[in-house]
C-alpha positions as CSV (number, residue, x, y, z in Angstrom):
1,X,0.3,-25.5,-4.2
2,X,3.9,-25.0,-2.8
3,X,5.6,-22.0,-2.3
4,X,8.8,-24.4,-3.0
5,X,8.0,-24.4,-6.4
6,X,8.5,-20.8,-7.6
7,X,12.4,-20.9,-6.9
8,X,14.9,-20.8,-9.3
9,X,19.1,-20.3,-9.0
10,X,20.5,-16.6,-9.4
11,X,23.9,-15.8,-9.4
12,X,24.6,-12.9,-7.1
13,X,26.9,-11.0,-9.6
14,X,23.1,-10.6,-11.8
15,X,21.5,-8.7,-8.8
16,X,21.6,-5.0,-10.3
17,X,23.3,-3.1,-7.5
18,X,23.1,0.7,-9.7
19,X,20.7,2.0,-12.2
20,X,21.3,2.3,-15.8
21,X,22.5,5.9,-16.8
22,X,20.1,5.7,-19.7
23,X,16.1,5.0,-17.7
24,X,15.3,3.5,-21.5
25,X,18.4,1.6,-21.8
26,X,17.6,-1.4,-19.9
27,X,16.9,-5.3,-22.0
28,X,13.7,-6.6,-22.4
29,X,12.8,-10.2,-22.4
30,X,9.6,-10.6,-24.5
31,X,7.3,-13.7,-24.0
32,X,4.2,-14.8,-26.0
33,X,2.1,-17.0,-23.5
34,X,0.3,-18.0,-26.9
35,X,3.4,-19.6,-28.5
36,X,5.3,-19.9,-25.3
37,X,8.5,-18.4,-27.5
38,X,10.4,-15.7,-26.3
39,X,13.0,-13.0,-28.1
40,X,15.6,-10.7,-26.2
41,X,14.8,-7.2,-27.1
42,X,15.6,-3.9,-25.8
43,X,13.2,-1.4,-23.7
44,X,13.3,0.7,-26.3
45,X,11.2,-1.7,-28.7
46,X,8.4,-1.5,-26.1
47,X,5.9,1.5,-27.8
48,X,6.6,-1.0,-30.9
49,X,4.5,-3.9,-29.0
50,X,1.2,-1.0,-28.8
51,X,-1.7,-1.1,-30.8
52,X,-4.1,1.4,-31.5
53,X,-7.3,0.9,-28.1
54,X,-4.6,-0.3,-26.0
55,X,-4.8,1.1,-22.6
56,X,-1.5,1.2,-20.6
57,X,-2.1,1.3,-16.9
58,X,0.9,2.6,-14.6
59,X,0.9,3.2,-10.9
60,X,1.5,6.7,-9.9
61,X,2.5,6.1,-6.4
62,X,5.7,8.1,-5.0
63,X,7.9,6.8,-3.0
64,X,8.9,8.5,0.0
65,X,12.1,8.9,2.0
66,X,11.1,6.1,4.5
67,X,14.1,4.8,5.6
68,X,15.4,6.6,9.1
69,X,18.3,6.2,11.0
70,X,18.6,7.6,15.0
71,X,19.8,6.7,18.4
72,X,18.1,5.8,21.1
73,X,17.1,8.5,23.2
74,X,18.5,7.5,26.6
75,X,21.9,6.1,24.9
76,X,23.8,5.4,22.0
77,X,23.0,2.2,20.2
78,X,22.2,3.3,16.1
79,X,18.5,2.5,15.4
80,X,17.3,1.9,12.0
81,X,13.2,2.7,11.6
82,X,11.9,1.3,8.0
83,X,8.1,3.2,7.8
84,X,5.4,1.0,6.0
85,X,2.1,2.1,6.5
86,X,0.2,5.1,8.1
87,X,-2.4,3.7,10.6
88,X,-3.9,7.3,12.0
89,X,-6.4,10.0,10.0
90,X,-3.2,12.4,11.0
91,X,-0.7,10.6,9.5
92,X,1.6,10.7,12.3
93,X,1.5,7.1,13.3
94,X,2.5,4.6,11.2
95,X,3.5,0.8,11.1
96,X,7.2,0.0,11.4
97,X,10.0,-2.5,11.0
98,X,12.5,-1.5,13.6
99,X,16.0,-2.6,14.0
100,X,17.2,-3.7,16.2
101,X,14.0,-4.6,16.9
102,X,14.2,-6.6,20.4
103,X,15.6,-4.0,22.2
104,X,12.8,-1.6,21.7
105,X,10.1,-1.8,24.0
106,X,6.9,0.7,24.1
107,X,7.6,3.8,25.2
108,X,11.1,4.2,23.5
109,X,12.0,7.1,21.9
110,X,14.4,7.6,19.1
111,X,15.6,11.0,17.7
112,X,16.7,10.6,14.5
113,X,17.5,14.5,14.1
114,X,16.8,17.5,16.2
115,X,12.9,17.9,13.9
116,X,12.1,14.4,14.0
117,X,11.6,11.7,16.9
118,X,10.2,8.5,16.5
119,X,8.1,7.0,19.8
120,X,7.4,3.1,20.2
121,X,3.8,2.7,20.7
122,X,3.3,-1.5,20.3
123,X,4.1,-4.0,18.5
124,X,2.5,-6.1,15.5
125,X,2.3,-10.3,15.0
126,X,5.7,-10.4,12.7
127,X,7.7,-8.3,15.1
128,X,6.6,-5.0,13.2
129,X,6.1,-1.9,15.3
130,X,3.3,0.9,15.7
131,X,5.4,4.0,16.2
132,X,4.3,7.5,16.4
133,X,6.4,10.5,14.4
134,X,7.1,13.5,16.0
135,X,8.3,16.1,13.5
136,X,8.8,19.6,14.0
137,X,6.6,20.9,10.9
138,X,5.2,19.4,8.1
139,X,5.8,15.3,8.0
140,X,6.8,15.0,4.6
141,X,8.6,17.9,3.9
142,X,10.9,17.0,7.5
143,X,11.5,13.5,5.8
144,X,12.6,14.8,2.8
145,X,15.2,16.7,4.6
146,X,16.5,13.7,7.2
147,X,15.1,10.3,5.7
148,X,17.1,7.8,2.9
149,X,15.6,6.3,-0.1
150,X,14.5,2.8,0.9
151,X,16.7,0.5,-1.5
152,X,16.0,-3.0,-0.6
153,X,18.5,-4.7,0.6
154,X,19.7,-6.6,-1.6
155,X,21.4,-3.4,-2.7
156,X,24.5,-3.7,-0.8
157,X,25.5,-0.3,-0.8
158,X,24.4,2.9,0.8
159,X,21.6,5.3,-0.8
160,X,22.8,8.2,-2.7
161,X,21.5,11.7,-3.6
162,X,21.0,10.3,-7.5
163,X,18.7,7.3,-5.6
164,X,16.5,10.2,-4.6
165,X,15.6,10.8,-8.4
166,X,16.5,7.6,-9.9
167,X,14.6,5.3,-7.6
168,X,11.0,7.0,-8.8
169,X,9.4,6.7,-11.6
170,X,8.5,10.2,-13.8
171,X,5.4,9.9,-13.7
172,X,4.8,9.6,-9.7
173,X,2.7,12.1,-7.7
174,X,1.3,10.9,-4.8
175,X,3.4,10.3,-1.7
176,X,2.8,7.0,-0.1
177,X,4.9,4.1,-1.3
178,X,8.1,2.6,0.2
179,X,9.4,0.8,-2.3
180,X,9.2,1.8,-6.4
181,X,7.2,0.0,-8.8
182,X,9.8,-0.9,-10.6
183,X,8.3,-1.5,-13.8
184,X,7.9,2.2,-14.2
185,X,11.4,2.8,-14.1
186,X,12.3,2.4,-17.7
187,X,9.9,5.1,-18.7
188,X,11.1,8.8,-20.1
189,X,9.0,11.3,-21.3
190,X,10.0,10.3,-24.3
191,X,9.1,6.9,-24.5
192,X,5.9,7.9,-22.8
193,X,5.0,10.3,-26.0
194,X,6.0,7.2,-28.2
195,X,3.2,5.1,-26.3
196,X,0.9,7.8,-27.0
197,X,1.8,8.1,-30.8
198,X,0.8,4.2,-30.9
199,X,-2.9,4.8,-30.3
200,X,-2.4,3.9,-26.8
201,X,-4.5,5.2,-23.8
202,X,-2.5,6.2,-20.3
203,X,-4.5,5.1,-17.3
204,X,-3.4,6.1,-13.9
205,X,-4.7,4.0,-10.7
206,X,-2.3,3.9,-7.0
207,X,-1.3,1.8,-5.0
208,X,1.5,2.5,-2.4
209,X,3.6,0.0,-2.2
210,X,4.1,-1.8,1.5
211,X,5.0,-4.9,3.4
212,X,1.9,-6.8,0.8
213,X,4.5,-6.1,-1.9
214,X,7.7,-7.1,-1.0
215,X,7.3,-9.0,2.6
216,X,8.3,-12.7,2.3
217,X,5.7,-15.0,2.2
218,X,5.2,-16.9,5.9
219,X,3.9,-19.8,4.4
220,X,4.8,-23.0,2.3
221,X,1.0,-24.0,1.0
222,X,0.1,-20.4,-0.9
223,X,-3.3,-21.2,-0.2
224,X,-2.7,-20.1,3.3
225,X,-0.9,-17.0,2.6
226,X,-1.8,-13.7,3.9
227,X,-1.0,-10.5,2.5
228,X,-0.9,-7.3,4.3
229,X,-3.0,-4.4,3.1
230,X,-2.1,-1.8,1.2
231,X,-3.6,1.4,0.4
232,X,-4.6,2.2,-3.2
233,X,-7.2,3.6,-5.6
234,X,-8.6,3.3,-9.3
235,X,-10.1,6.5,-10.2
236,X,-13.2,6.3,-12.1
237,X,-11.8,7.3,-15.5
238,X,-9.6,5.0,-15.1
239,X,-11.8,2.1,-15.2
240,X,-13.6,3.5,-17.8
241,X,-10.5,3.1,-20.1
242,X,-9.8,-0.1,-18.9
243,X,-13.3,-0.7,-19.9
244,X,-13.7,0.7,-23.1
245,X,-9.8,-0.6,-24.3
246,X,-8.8,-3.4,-26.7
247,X,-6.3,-4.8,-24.6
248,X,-5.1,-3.4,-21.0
249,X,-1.2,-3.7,-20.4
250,X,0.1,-3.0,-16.9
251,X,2.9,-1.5,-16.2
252,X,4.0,-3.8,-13.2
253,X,2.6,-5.9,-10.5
254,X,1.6,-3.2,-8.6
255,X,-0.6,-1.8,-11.2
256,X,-1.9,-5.7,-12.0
257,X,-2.4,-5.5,-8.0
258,X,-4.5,-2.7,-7.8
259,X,-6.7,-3.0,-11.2
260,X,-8.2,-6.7,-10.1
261,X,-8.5,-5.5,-6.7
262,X,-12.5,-3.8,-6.1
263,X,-11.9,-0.4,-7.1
264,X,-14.5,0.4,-4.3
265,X,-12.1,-0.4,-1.4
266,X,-9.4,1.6,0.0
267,X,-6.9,-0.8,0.7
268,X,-6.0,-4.3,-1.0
269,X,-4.4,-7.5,0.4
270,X,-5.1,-9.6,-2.8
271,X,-2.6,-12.7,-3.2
272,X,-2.8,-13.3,-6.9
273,X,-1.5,-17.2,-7.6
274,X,-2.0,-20.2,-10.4
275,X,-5.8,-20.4,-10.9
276,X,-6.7,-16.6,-10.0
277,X,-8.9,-15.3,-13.2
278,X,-7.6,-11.7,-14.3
279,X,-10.3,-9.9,-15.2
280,X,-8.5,-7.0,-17.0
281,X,-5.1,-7.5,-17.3
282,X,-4.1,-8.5,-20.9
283,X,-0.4,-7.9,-21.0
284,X,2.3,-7.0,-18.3
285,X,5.5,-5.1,-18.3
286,X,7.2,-6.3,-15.0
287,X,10.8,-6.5,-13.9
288,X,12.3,-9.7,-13.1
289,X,11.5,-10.8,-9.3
290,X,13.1,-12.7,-6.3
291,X,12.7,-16.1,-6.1
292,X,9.8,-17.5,-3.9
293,X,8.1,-14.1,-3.7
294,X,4.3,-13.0,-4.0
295,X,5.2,-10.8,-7.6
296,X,7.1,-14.2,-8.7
297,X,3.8,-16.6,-7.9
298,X,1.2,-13.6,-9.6
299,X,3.6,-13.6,-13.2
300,X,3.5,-17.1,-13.2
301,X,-0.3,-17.1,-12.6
302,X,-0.7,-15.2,-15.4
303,X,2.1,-16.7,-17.8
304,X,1.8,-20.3,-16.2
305,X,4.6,-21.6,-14.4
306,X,6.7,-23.7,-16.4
307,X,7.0,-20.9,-18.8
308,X,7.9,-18.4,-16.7
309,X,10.6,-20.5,-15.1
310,X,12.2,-21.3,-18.5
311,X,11.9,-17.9,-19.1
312,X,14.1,-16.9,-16.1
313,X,16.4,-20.0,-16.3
314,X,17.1,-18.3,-19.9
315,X,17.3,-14.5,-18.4
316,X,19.9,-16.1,-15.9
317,X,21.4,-17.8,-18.7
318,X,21.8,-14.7,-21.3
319,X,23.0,-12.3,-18.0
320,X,20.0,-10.1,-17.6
321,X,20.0,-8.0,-14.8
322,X,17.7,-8.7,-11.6
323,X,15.4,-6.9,-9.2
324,X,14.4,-2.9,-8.8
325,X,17.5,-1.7,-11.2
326,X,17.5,-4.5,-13.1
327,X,16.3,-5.5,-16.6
328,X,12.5,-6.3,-17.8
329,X,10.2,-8.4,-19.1
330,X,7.3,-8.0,-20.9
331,X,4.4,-10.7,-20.8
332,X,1.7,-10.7,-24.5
């Protein structure tokens, strides 16, 4: 199966470039895989699609300020370190896209303030970096203070303090991801309590979000395609839910990710594609997603192909918005 057939054409002018004011206010694309008929709805109309013993499953992951920008130590020449994964029991060293990322050789150090340095320690297959932090205090709490909210770049604009608030879901809590899962976005409180009034079970599982997520795909034939790991967990009463529901709907890849992953491992590099057989997943909420990417192949494994692409050729058509800020979809 060919990588070269998950594309389809996107205007740039549809690539959401700012969040909606209103979380809820965002479209919905609805698709029956039964009928293979769709309607346009709102977000709004999604507690309206919950039955009583349906179990919603959202990933809880927070997204941390991961984005750094520095000099080099012995000149002048802007650095930009994107953090990905931690790869020590400290949490201090950490894989790393670096740009640029040629001129940085082992040993390098880069002070992006006067509490936090940044030290080269190798470098991975891709071009990705091991680097080790060097904060003065707590990790975490120095990032808060000196990092940017990691937009993807196909927002072409600079991060902002609303980013900070806007660009996480309101129901994260653990620190670890370093992008959103975006499907979380559209929630309030209030539509949260609306899920609830429907009879519907919250589940919680985690998976921070890394290269596995968003990293292009290296190869044409998907069955050679190699995802890197990512850290997550399902806690037990959460597969008891999942167990016990009528129907399980994820809230986003991520959670679809992490719930047919073995909830006895730490980390996942699970490729979903045509042919995989979900074992819990029953429905999907998921924004719309780049063409020829790993979260484009896993909808249409679940949806099938041919109907997900008309679905987007009619998104495109009816001026949806695209990506992390963008509109939804949601997958029966």
């Amino acid at each position: 199966m060919l990588l070269s057939e998950f594309d389809y054409q996107l205007p740039h002018d549809l690539i959401a470039q700012e969040a909606l004011a209103d979380r809820a206010g965002a479209r919905m694309l609805v698709v029956d895989r039964s009928t293979g008929a769709w309607e346009d709805r709102m977000f709004r109309d999604f507690p309206s699609y919950l039955r009583t013993g349906d179990c919603l499953v959202m990933n809880d992951s927070r997204v941390i300020p991961s984005r750094l920008l520095g000099r080099r130590e012995h000149g002048t020449g802007q650095v930009e370190v994107f953090l990905t994964r931690p790869v020590s029991s400290d949490g201090l060293t950490w894989e790393a896209l670096v740009h640029p990322g040629p001129k940085m050789r082992s040993g390098e150090r880069i002070v992006i303030s006067p509490e936090l340095s940044v030290e080269i320690v190798g470098r991975g297959e891709f071009g990705e970096r091991t680097v080790r932090l060097h904060p003065q205090g707590d990790l975490f709490q120095v990032l808060d203070r000196v990092g940017h909210v990691p937009l993807p770049p196909y927002i072409r604009r600079p991060d902002t303090p609303a980013d900070r608030e806007r660009y996480q879901t309101v129901f994260a809590q653990e620190r670890g991801s370093v992008a959103a899962p975006t499907a979380g976005l559209h929630f309030t409180p209030e539509i949260l309590e609306a899920c609830r009034q429907a009879g519907t079970e919250i589940a919680r599982v985690t998976l921070h979000v890394g290269l596995g997520t968003f990293q292009p795909l290296r190869s044409e034939v998907l069955e050679g395609v190699h995802l890197h790991a990512e850290r997550f967990r399902v806690p037990q009463e959460s597969v008891r839910a999942m167990d016990a529901a009528r129907r399980v709907v994820a809230i986003g890849t991520t959670s679809v990710r992490a719930m047919e992953s073995d909830p006895g491992k730490s980390e996942t590099s699970i490729f979903i594609y045509p042919g995989f057989r979900f074992r819990r997943t029953g429905a999907m909420l998921t924004n719309f997603h780049l063409p020829k990417s790993s979260l484009l192949v896993l909808v249409c494994a679940f949806a099938g192909k041919d109907l997900m692409l008309a679905a987007y050729r009619h998104a495109v058509e009816q001026r949806y918005r695209f990506f992390s800020y963008g509109d939804c979809m949601l997958i029966l």
